[in-house]
Legacy VTK file of the C-alpha trace (Angstrom):
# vtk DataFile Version 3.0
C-alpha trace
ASCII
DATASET POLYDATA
POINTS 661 float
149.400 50.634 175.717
152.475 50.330 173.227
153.489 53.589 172.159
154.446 53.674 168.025
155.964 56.532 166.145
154.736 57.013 162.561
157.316 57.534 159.485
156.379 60.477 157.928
158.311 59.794 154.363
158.681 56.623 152.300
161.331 54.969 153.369
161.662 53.445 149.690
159.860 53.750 146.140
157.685 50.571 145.253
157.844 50.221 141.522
156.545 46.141 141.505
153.697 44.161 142.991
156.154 42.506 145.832
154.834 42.611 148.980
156.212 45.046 151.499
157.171 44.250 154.910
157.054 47.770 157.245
158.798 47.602 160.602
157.518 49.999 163.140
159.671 50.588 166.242
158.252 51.535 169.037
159.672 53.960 171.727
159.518 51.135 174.709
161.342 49.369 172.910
159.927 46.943 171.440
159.437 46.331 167.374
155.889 45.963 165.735
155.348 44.873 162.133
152.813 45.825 159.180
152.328 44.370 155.485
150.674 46.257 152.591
150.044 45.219 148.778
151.209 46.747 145.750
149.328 50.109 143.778
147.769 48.169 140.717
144.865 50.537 139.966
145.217 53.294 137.427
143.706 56.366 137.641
140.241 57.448 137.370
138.821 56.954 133.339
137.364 61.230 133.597
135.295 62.092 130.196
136.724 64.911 129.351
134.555 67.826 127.699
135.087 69.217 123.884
137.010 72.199 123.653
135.246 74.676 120.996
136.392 77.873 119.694
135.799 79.883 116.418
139.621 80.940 115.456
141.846 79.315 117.766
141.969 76.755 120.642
144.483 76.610 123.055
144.340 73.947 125.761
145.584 73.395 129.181
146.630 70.265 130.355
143.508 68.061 132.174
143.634 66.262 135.484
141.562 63.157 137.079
142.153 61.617 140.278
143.678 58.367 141.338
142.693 55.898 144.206
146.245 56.553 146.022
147.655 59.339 144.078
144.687 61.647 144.660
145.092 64.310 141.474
147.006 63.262 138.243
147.615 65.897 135.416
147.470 64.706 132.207
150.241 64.549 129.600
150.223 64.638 125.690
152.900 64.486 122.788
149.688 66.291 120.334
149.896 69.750 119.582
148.484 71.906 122.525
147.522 74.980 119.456
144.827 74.509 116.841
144.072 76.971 114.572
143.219 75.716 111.564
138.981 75.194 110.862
138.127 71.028 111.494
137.849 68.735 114.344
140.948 66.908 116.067
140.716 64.198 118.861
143.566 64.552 121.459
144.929 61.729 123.707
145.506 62.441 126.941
147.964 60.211 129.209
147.502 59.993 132.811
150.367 57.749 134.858
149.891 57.397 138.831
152.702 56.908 141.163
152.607 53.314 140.861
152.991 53.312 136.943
149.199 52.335 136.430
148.468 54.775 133.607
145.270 55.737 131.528
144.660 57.252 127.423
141.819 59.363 127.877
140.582 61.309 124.343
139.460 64.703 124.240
138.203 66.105 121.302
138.918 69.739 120.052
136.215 71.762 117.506
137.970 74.998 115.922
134.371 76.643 113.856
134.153 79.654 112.599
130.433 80.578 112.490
130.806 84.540 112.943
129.992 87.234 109.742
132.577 89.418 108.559
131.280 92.929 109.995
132.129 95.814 106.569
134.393 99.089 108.000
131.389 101.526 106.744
127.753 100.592 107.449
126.459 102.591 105.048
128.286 102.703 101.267
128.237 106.033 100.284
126.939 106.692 96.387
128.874 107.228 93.735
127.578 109.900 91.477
129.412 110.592 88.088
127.977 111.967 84.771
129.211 110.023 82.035
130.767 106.770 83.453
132.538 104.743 86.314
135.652 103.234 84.908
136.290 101.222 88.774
135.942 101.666 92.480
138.284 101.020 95.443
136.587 97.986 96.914
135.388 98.040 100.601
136.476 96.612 103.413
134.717 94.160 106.512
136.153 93.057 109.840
136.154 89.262 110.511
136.873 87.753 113.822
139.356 85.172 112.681
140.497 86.710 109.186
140.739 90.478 110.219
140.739 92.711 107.493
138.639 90.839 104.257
138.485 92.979 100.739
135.265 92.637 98.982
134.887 91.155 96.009
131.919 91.950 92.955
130.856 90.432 89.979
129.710 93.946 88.106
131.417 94.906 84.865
132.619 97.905 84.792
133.048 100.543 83.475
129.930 101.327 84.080
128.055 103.587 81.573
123.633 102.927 81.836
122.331 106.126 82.370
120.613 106.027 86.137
121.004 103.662 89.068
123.361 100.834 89.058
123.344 98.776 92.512
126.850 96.935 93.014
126.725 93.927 95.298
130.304 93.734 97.394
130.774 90.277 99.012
132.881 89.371 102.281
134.075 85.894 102.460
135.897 84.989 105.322
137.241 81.512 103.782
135.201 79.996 106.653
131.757 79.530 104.689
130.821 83.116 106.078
129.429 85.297 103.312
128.016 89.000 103.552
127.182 91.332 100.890
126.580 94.423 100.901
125.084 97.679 98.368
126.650 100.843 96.893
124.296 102.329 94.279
126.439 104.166 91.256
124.299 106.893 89.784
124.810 107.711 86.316
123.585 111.336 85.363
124.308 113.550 82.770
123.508 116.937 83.308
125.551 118.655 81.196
124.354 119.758 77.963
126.165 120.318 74.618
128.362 123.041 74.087
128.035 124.663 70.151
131.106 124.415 68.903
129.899 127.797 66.632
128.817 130.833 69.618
126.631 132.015 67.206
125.490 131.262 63.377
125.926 133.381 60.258
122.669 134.735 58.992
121.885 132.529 55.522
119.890 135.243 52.833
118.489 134.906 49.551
115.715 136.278 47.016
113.530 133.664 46.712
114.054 130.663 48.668
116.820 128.347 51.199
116.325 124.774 49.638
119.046 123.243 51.688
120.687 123.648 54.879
124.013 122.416 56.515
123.824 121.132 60.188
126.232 122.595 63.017
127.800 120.729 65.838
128.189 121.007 69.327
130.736 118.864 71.548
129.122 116.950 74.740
130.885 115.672 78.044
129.658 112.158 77.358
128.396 111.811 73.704
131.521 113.494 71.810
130.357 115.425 68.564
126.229 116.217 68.217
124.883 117.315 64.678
122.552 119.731 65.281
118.283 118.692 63.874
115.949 121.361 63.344
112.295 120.679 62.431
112.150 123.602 60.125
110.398 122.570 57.076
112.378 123.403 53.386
112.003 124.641 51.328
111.902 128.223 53.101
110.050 130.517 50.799
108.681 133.329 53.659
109.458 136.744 53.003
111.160 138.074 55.686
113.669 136.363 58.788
112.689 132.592 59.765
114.597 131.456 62.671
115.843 128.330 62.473
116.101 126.300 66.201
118.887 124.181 65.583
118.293 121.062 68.932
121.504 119.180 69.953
120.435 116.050 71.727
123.089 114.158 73.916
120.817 111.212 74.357
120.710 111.552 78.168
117.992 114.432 78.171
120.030 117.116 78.225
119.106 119.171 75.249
120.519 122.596 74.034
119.901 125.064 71.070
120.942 127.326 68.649
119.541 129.913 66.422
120.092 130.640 63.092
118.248 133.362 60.868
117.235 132.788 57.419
116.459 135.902 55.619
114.518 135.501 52.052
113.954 139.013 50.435
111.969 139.975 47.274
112.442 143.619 45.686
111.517 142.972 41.837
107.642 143.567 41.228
106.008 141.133 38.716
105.897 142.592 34.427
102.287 142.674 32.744
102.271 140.158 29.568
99.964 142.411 27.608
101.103 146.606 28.235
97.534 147.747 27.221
94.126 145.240 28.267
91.725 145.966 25.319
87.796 146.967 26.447
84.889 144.719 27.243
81.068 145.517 26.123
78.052 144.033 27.165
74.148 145.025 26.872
73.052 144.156 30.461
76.189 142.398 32.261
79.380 140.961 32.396
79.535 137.988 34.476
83.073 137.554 34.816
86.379 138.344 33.200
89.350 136.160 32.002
92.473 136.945 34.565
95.411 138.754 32.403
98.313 137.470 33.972
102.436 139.271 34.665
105.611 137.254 34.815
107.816 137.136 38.474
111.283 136.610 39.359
110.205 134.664 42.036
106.714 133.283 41.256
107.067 132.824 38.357
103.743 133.706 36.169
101.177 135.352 38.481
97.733 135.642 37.102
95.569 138.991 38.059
93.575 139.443 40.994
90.561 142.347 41.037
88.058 143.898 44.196
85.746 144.306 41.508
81.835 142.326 42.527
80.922 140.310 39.737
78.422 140.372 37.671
78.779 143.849 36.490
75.486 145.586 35.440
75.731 148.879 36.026
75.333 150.938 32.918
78.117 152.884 31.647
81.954 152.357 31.772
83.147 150.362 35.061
86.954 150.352 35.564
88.399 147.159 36.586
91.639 146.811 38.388
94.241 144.350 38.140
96.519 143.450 40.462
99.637 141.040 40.154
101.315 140.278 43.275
103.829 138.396 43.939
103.519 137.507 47.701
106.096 138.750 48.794
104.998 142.646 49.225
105.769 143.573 45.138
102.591 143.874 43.270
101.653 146.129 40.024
98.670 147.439 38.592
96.485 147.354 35.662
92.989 148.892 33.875
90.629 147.423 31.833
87.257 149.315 30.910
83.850 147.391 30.887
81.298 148.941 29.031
77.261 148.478 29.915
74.286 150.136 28.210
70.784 148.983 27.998
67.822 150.572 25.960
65.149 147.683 25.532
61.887 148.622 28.176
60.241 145.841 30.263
57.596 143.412 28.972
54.636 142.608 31.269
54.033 138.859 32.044
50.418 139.442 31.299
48.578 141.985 29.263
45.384 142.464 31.269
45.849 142.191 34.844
42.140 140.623 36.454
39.937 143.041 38.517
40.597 142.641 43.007
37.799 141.914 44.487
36.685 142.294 48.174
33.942 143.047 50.745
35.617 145.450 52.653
38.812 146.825 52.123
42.286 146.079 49.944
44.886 146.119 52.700
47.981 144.850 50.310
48.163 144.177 46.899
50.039 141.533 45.169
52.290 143.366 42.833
52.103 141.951 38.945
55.491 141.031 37.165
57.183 141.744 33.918
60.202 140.134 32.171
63.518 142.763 31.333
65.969 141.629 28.816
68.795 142.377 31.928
66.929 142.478 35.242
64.983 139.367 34.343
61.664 139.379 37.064
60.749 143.361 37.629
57.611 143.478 40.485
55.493 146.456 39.464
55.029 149.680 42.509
51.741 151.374 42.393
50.208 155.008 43.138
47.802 153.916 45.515
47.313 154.543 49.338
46.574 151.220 51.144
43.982 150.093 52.581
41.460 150.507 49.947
38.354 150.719 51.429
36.134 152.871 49.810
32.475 151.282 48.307
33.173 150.920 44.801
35.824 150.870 41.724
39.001 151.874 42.430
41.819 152.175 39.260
45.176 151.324 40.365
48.295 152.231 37.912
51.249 149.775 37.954
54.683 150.918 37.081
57.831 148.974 35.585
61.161 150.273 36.094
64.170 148.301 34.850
66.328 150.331 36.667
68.145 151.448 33.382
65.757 154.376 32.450
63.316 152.220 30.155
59.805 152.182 32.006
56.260 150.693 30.945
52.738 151.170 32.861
49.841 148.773 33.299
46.323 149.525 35.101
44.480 147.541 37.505
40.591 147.273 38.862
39.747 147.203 42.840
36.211 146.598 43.887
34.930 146.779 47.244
31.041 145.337 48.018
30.104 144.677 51.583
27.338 141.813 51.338
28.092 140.056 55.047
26.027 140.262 58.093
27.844 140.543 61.667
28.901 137.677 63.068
28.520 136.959 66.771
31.679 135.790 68.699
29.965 132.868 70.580
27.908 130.585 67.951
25.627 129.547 70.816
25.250 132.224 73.275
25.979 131.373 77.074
22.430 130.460 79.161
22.130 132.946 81.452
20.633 131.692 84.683
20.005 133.825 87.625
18.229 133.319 90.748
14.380 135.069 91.368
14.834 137.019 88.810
17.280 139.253 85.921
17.193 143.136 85.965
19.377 143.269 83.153
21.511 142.366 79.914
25.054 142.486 78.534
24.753 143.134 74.878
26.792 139.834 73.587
30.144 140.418 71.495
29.499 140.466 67.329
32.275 141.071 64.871
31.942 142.229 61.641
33.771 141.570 58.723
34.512 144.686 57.594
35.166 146.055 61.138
32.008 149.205 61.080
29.604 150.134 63.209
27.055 147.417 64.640
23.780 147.860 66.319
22.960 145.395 68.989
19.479 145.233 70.189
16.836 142.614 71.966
13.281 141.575 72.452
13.283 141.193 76.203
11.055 142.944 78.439
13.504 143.170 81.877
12.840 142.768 84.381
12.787 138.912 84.197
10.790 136.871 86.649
9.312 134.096 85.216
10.878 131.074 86.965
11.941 128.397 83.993
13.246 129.097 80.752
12.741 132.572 78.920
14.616 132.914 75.280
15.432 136.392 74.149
15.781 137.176 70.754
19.221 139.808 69.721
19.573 141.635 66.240
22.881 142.876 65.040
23.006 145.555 61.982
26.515 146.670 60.424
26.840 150.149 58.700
25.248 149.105 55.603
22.135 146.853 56.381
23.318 143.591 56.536
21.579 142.394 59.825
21.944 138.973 61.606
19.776 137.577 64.632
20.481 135.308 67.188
18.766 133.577 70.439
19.802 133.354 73.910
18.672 131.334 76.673
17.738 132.756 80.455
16.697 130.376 83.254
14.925 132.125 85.987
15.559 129.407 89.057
15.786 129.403 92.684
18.784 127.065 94.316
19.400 129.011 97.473
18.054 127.641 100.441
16.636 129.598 103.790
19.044 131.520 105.721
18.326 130.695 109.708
17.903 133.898 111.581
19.764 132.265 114.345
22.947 130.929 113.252
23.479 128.775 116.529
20.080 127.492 118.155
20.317 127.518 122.422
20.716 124.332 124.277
17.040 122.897 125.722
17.646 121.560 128.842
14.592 119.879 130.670
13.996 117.221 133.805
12.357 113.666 133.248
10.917 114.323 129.459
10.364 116.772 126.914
7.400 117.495 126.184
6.801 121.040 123.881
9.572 123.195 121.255
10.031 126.544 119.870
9.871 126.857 116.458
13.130 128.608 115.157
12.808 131.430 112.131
14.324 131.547 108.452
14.184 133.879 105.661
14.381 133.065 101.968
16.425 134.797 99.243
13.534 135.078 96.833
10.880 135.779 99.262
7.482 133.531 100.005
7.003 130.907 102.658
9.662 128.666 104.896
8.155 125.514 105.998
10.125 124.098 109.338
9.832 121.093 110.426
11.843 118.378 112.893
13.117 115.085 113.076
11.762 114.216 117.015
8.617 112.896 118.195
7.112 114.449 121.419
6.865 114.052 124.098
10.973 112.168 124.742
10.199 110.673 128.569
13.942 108.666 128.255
16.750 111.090 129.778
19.894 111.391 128.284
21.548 113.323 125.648
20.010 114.256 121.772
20.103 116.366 118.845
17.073 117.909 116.739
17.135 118.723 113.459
15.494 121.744 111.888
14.742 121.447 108.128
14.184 124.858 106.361
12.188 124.458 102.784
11.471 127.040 100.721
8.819 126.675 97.760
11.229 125.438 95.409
12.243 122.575 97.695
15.901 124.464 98.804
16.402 123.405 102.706
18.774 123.996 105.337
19.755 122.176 108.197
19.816 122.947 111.844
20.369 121.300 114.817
19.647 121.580 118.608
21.223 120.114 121.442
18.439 118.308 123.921
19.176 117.224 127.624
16.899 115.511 129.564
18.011 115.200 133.312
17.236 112.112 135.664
16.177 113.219 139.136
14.144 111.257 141.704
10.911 113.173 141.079
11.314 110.761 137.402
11.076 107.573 139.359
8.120 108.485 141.208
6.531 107.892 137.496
7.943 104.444 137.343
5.225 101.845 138.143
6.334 98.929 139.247
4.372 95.459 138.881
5.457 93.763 142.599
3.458 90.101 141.590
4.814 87.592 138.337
3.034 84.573 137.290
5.538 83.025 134.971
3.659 79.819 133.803
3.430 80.505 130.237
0.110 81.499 129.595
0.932 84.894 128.228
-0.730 86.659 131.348
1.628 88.741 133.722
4.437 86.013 132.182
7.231 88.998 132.740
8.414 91.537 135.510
7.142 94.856 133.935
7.828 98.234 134.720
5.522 101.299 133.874
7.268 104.328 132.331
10.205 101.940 132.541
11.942 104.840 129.654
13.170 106.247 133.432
15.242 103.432 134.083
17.328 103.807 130.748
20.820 103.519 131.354
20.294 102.193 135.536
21.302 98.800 136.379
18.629 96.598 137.692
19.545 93.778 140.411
17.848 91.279 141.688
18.033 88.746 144.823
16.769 85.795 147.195
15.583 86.469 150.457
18.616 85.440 151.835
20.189 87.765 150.015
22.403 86.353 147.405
21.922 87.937 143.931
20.098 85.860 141.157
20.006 88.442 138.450
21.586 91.590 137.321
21.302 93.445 133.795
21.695 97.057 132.558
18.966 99.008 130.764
16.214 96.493 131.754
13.415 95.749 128.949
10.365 94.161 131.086
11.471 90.646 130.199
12.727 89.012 133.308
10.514 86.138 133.565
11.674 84.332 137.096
15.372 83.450 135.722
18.731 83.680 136.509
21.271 84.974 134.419
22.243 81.676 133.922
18.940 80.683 132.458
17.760 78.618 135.428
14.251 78.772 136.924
14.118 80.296 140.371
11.865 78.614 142.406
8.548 80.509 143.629
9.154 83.175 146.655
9.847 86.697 147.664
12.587 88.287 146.092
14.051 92.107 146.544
15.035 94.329 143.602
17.763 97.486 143.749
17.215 100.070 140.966
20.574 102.024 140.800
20.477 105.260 138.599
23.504 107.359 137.772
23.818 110.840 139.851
23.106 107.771 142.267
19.456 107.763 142.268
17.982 104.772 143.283
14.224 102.987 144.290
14.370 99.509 145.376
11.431 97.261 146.856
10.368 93.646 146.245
8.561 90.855 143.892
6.902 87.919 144.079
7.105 85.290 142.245
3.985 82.769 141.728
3.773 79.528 139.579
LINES 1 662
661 0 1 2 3 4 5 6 7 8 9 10 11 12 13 14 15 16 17 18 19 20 21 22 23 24 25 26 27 28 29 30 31 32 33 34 35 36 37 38 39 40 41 42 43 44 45 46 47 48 49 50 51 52 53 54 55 56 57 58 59 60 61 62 63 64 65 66 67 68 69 70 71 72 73 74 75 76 77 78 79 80 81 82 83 84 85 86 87 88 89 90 91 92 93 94 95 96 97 98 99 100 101 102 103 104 105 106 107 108 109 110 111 112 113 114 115 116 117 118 119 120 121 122 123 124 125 126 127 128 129 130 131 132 133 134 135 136 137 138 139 140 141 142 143 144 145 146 147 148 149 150 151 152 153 154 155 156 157 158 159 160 161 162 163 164 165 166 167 168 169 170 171 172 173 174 175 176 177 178 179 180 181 182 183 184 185 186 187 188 189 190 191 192 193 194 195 196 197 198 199 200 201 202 203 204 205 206 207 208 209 210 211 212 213 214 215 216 217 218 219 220 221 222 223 224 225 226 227 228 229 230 231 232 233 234 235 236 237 238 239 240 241 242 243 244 245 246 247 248 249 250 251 252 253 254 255 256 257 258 259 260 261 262 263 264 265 266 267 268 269 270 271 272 273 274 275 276 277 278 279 280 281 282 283 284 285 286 287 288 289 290 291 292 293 294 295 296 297 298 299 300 301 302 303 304 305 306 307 308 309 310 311 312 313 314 315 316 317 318 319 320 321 322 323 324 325 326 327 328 329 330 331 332 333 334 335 336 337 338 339 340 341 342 343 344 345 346 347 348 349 350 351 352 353 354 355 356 357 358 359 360 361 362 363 364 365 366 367 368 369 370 371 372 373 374 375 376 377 378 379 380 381 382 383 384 385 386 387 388 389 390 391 392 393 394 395 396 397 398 399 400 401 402 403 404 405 406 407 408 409 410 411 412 413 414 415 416 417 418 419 420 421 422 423 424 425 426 427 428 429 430 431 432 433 434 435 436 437 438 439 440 441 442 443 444 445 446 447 448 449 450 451 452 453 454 455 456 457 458 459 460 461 462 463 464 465 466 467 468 469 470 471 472 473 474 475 476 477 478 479 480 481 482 483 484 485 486 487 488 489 490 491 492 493 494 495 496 497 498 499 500 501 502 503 504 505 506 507 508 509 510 511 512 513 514 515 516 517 518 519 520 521 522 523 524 525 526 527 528 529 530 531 532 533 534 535 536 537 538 539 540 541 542 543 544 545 546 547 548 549 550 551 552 553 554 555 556 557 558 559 560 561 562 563 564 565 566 567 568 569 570 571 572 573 574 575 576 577 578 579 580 581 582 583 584 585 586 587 588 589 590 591 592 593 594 595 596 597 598 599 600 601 602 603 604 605 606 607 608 609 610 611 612 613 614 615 616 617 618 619 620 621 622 623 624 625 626 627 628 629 630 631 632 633 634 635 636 637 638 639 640 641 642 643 644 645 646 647 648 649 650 651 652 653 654 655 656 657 658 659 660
């Protein structure tokens, strides 16, 4: 084998595309040649990626790879530092060995897409009473800017009474805008402060017309006039306080007092020293005021207790009284002078006699005319009620009151000329059963309330069934007598009473045949007839009823009933005949199956069938009418058949028939 040793290191640096000539030696000896061709490949074209960042980029040189250089690091003369918001496209040069080089672009994106972040998360509020002149503005971190001031559009200062929301803004510069709230509270609680500590007392006689207004001084409004809604004039005796309000306009409201004192000491002066008298016959209706001058008032006219009209005779003192209303008042008298001496007149000269039955219990008092009272109602001297037969005289008095009096006589007449009067018109029919043993006398009034005798034609006792009239008489005190009829019906409408309220059960085997007559009594005596709704003798068993009837001679009945059982037992059947032969052609002789006493059988079941024993007919509570037929209505041909009579408390006969055509 030849035996080569490798070169390690270039033995020169091949800048061109000549052709290279390599000359191995070999350790034997001998010399061994190679040839190779010139690098003309440049290195790899690598996309490179986009290099993004928010506030700065700063880049690192790239590499790609080469065919024969293996790894290549790119170079640049563009800035390797961007900073500044915006996209830039860098060219990158990559040069092999050989010289072959490559531009490759790579393209750099500085955006800024993060929020300024404000110092305090939570804007505290700002709380003043009056106004906010300005405010430090907050502060926000940004990622790129660092420290960013915020900014507001509000005017200040600011003076609205309440809430005010400010809106701070953070701009980065990079199109990223926060805002954020701080609310500024406006409130004035601080009321005004009267710039007097306390008012001077105003006084006068008579009246305050007029008043002048303090002030107070407010934190936020400056000078306040006082407002009061104290109506002037003031013209009350005595102290009126005055509450003077001062308003700041924000609802804080203080106040002030301030008395006004109005006293009156001078009493009003009569206009006339000495009132002159007043006369009258029978009254003075009313008086004409005299009337006293006032320092205050002015002229006052006089004021009196005294009840008008005035009629009483003799002097009555009236009292005037000025007063001035404000606790001064004088006094004055003035006589009024009443007398009266003219007697009544009576409104008519001869009073008409009173006439009545019985008795006067009230009189209508007559009238006569007084020059002063007017109307005077008469009293008399009699006791009421008059009721004595005859003429009574009854004296009438008039007394004007005044001492003149005048008399007048009256006539009361009492005749009693009316019957009693029964209460009932028509007096209730009595009706009674058998017969009536005796009367209640029937209720009579009489006008003039006296004794009444009550008596009748009847002749008790009563037994006359039907209609009986009795005839009654009343008589007051002094004859007058009335009469009047009343009806009594004798009847009887009560029927028997059964001696035995609950008749005993009859209980029999195979028929009935004989009863016992129950008893009943009647209320009004005489005979019962009793009688029964059955027929004898009942040969069906089975359950019934009988009913009793109980009549008395006037046709009155009761009811009872009786509860019949009639047992089935075997010794029944032996009764039962039975006709073992049927010629059912039609010619109306032994046509039908017929059983004698066949009542027995009610309620058994009746079957019949073939000799061969399959059933042909079957029916419950048989009636003698089988005629040679099914139940299906078909005609059974001539022959022996067998019957079954079944009976409840399974009793039974059975035997057989034949049947001939």
């Amino acid at each position: 084998m030849l035996g080569l040793k490798k070169i390690n290191k270039p033995l020169l640096n091949i800048n061109s595309g000549l052709l290279l000539t390599i000359i191995y030696i070999s350790i034997s000896g001998f010399n061994a040649f190679s040839q190779c061709t010139p690098d003309t490949i440049a290195p790899n074209n690598t996309l490179l990626p986009s290099i993004e960042g928010e506030c700065i980029v700063v880049l690192s040189p790239p590499t790609t790879t080469d065919f024969c250089d293996g790894i290549i690091t790119g170079v640049t003369s563009d800035p390797l530092i961007y900073s500044s918001e915006g996209d830039y496209t860098i060219s990158w040069t990559f040069t092999d060995l050989a010289g072959n080089s490559i531009i490759i672009p790579q393209t750099v994106i500085v955006d800024d897409t993060t929020n300024p972040i404000p110092t305090i998360p939570s804007l505290p509020d700002i709380n003043e009473e009056c106004q906010v002149n300005s405010l430090t503005p907050p502060t926000a971190t940004d990622n790129c800017s660092s420290i960013i001031t915020a900014t507001t559009s509000t005017d200040f200062p600011i003076t609205v009474p309440g809430l005010t929301t400010i809106v701070w803004v953070y701009d980065d510069g990079n199109g990223n805008v926060i805002t954020q709230n701080q609310d500024v509270i406006i409130q004035d609680i601080t009321s005004p402060i009267p710039d007097i500590g306390n008012l001077p007392d105003l006084t006068s006689d008579c009246e305050i017309i007029s008043l002048n207004a303090p002030t107070a001084t407010d934190n936020c409004s400056g000078l306040i006039l006082g407002a009061t809604s104290t109506s002037l004039p003031i013209i009350t005796q005595g102290t009126t306080t005055i509450i003077w309000s001062y308003d700041d306009g924000n609802g804080n409201i203080s106040t002030q007092n301030q008395n006004i004192i109005i006293t009156d000491v001078t009493a009003p002066v009569p206009d006339i020293l000495t009132l002159s008298d007043v006369n009258s016959v029978c009254e003075v209706t009313s008086l004409n005021a005299p009337s006293a001058s006032d320092n205050c008032s002015g002229s006052i006219l006089g004021t009196t207790s005294t009840i008008f009209p005035i009629t009483t005779q003799g002097i009555t003192t009236v009292i005037w009284t000025y007063d001035d209303g404000n606790g001064n008042f004088t006094t004055q008298s003035q006589n009024v002078i009443i007398n009266d001496n003219i007697a009544p007149v009576v409104d008519i000269a001869n009073l008409p006699p009173i006439i009545d039955e019985c008795s006067i219990t009230s009189l209508t008092a007559p009238t006569a005319t007084d020059n002063c009272v007017g109307s005077i109602t008469a009293t008399h001297n009699v006791i009421l009620p008059i009721s004595i037969q005859g003429t009574t005289i009854i004296t009438w008095t008039y007394n004007d009151g005044n001492g003149n009096i005048e008399t007048q006589v009256q006539e009361v007449i009492i005749n009693d000329i009316t019957p009693p009067e029964p209460t009932d018109i028509i007096l209730p029919e009595i009706i009674v059963e058998c017969s009536l043993d005796s009367l209640i006398n029937p209720t009579v009034t009489d006008n003039c309330n006296g004794f009444i005798s009550i008596t009748n034609d009847a002749n008790l006792p009563l037994t006359s069934i039907g209609n009986n009239t009795i005839t009654w008489i009343y008589t007051d005190a002094v004859g007058n007598s009335s009469a009047q009829t009343q009806n009594v019906v004798i009847q009887d409408i009560t029927p028997p009473v059964v001696d035995i309220l609950t008749l005993p059960p009859i209980i029999v085997d195979c028929e009935l045949v004989s009863l016992i007559t129950p008893i009943a009594t009647d209320n009004c005596g005489g005979d019962v007839i009793i009688t029964n709704d059955v027929e004898l003798p009942i040969m069906i068993p089975g359950d019934y009823v009988i009913t009793w009837t109980f009549t008395d001679n006037q046709g009155n009945s009761t009811i009872e009933t009786q509860d019949v059982t009639i047992n089935l037992i075997e010794e029944c059947l032996e009764l039962v005949t039975v006709n073992d032969v049927i010629t059912p052609n039609g010619d109306g002789y032994n046509d039908y199956w017929v059983l004698e006493n066949i009542s027995y059988t009610e309620g058994c079941n009746v079957k019949i069938f073939n000799r061969w024993g399959a059933q042909v007919f079957e029916t419950n509570n048989y009636d003698n009418t089988w005629e040679g037929r099914s139940n299906k209505g078909e005609i059974l041909p001539e022959g022996v058949y067998y019957y079954i009579i079944q009976c409840y408390n399974n009793i039974s006969f059975k035997g057989h028939i034949t049947v001939i055509r």
